[in-house]
N, C-alpha and C positions, 0 to 999 in steps of 0.2 A: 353508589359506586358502580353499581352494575350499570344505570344510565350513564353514566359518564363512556365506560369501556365499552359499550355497544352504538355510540353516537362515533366514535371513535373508530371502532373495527367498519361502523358504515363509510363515515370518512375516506379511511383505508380503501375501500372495496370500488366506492365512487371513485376517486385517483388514481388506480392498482389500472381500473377497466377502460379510463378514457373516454374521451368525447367521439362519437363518429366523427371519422374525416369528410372531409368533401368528397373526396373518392369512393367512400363506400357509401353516398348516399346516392350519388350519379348510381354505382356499381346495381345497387338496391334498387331503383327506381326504373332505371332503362334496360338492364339483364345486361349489361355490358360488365366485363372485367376493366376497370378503369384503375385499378391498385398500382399502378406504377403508372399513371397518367400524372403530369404537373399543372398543380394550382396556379395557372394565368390570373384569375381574379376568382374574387368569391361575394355577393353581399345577398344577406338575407334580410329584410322587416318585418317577417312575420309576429305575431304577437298581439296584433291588433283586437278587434272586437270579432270575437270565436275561431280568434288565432289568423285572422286576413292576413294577406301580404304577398309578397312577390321573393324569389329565393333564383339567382342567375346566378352559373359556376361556369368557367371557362376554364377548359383541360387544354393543358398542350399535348398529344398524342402523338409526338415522333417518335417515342419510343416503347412503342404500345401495338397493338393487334386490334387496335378496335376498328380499324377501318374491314377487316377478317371479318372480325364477329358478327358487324352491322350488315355485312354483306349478303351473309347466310339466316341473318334470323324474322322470323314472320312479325309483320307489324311494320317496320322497318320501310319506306319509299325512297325510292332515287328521288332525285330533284328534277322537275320544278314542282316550287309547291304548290298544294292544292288550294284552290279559293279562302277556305277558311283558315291554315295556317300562315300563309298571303297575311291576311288582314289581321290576326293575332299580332304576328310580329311586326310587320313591317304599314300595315295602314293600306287601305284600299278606297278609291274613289272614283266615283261613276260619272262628277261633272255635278251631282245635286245632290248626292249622299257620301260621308264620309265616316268610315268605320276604322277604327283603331287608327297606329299601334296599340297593341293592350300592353306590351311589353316595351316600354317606355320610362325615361329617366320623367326630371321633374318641367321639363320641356317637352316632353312630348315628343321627344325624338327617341328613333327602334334602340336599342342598347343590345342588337345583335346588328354586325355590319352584315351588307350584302354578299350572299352566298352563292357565286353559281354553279356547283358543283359538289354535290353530295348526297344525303341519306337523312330522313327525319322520321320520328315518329310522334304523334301523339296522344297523349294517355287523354280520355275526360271519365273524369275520376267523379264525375256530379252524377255523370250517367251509369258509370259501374255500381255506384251507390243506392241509385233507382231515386234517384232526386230530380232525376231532368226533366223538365217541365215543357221540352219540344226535341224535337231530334237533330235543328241548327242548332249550336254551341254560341254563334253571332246574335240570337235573339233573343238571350234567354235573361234572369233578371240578376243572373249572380254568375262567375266562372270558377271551377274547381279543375285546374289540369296541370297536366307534366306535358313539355316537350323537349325532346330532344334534338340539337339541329349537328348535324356533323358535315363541317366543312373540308370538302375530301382535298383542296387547293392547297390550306393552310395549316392542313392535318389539327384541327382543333375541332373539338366537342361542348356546343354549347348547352347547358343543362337550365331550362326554364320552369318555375314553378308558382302559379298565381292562383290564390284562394281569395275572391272576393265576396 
């Protein structure tokens, strides 16, 4: 009886507390208050083998201060991107080398649109870890990072997240 009633009050407790939203994972991850930001889209795969996968959340920010927040806080770059966020999201080529998208549907095409106008940061979480195995993020044998892309045009926040 007592396992029954504590399986139960767990139940309870799980339910009572809720799944994080997408918002407070953006919110958690980038330092941005995103709590009244709107879920445009959401899809995650992680789960894979030691949890891989890719995790993209599209906020609509019209009714938000996140372009404020981003404004003032360290880490945070206006646009244009720098070479390596370049080729993360959107694919870079020289003419005889071609690097990403890494952030790519099942076609290979960017699954963020072109941005010209805003503020990005990004996290590499392989490096914070003391995992990184060179100090380019483009040559290394695995990717572990968070970016953030905020398009200041379409007032939206895209939330990228690839552990391969």
């Amino acid at each position: 009886m007592k396992k029954i009633a504590l399986l139960a009050a767990s139940i309870f407790v799980l339910t009572a507390c809720g799944s994080p939203t997408a918002q407070d994972a953006v919110s958690g991850e980038l330092g941005v208050d995103a709590s009244s930001a709107e879920v445009l889209s959401q899809t995650d795969d992680h789960g894979g083998f030691h949890g891989d996968g890719m995790t993209v959340i599209v906020l609509d920010c019209g009714d938000t201060d996140i372009a404020g927040q981003i404004g003032g806080m360290e880490g945070w770059k206006p646009f244009p991107l720098d070479d390596t966020v370049k080729a993360l999201v959107y694919g870079v080529e020289d003419g005889t080398v071609k690097m990403g998208p890494y952030l790519s549907d099942e076609a290979g095409e960017p699954l963020v649109p072109e941005i010209e106008e805003g503020y990005y940061l990004l996290i590499d979480r392989q490096a914070e870890e003391g995992k990184a195995t060179g100090a380019d993020i483009l040559h290394r044998a695995s990717f572990n990072f968070t970016l953030g892309l905020y398009d200041a045009g379409e007032d939206r926040l895209y939330f990228c997240k690839l552990d391969t």
